[in-house]
N, C-alpha and C positions, 0 to 999 in steps of 0.2 A: 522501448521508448523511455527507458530509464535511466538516469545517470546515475551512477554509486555515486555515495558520501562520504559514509563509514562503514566499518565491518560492522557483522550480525551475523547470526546462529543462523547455520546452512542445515534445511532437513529435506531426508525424502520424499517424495510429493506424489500418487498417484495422478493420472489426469483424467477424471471420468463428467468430465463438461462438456461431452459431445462434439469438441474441436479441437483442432491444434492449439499451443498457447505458446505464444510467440513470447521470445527470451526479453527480459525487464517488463514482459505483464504482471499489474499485479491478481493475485489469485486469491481466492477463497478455501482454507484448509478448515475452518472451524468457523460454520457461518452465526449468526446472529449479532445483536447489538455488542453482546460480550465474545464476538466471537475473532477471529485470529486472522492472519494477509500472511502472504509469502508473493516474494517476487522470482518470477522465473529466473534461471541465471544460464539457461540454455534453451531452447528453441524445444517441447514438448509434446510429442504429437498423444492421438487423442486412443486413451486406452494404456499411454505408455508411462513409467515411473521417470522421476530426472530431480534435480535437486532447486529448494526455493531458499529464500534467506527470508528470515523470520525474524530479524532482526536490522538494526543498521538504519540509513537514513538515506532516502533515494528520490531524485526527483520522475513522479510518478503524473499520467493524466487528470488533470483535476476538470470537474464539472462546472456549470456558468456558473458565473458570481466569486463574491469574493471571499478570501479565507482569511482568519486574522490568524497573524504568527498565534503559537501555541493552544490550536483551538485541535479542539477533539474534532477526527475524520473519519470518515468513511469510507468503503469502497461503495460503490452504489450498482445497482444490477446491469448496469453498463460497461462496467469496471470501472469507472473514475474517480476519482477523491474526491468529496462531499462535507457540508457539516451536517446535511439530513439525515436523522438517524433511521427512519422510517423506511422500512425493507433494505435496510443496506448491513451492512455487516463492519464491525467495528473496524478500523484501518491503524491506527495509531495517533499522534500530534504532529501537528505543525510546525517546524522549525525554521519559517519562513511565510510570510505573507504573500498571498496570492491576489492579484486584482481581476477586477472582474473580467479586463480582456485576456488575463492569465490562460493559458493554456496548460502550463504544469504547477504543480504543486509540491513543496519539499516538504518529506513526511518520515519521522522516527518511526519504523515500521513496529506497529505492538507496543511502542513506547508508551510510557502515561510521564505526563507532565514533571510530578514531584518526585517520579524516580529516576529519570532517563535523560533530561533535557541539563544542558550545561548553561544555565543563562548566563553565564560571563562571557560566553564565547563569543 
């Protein structure tokens, strides 16, 4: 469900979440509030290794409501892009504004604001 944007660092990725993980899910490598996303970049079945990018900037499922460009996100136990930090696992920034009937969200994957983001762009 994902559209690339930019490049980002591709790593290896076990898949031990009990299911398949369909290629542009985002995933959980390193969970907690400080914790890390990778988006599938192939169709990942459950038990098996395959490659995520860890970087770069993709339009990814965001959850209801709306997101302001440049606002710190999340994946959320659903897999969606959130600004709740609460049980979700840190996603990256927002490099685009999401409204509330949004259905996707564009996200600098592991990005943080004052390092990663080009605001002139």
């Amino acid at each position: 469900m994902t559209t690339f944007r930019r490049t980002g660092a591709i790593r290896n990725w076990t898949n031990s979440t009990g299911s398949d993980v369909a290629s542009g899910a985002c995933v959980i490598v390193r969970s907690g509030s400080t914790g890390e996303v990778g988006v599938a970049t192939t169709n990942i079945a459950n038990g098996a290794s395959g490659f995520v990018m860890v970087g770069g900037e993709h339009e990814l499922a965001g959850a209801t409501g709306a997101i302001a460009v440049h606002a710190i996100v999340y994946r959320d136990t659903s897999g969606n892009i959130t600004t709740t930090s609460s049980g979700a696992t840190l996603a990256g920034v927002a490099t685009a504004a999401k409204t509330t009937t949004g259905t996707t969200v564009t996200v600098l994957v592991n990005g943080r604001i004052a390092e990663d983001i080009d605001i002139a762009r």
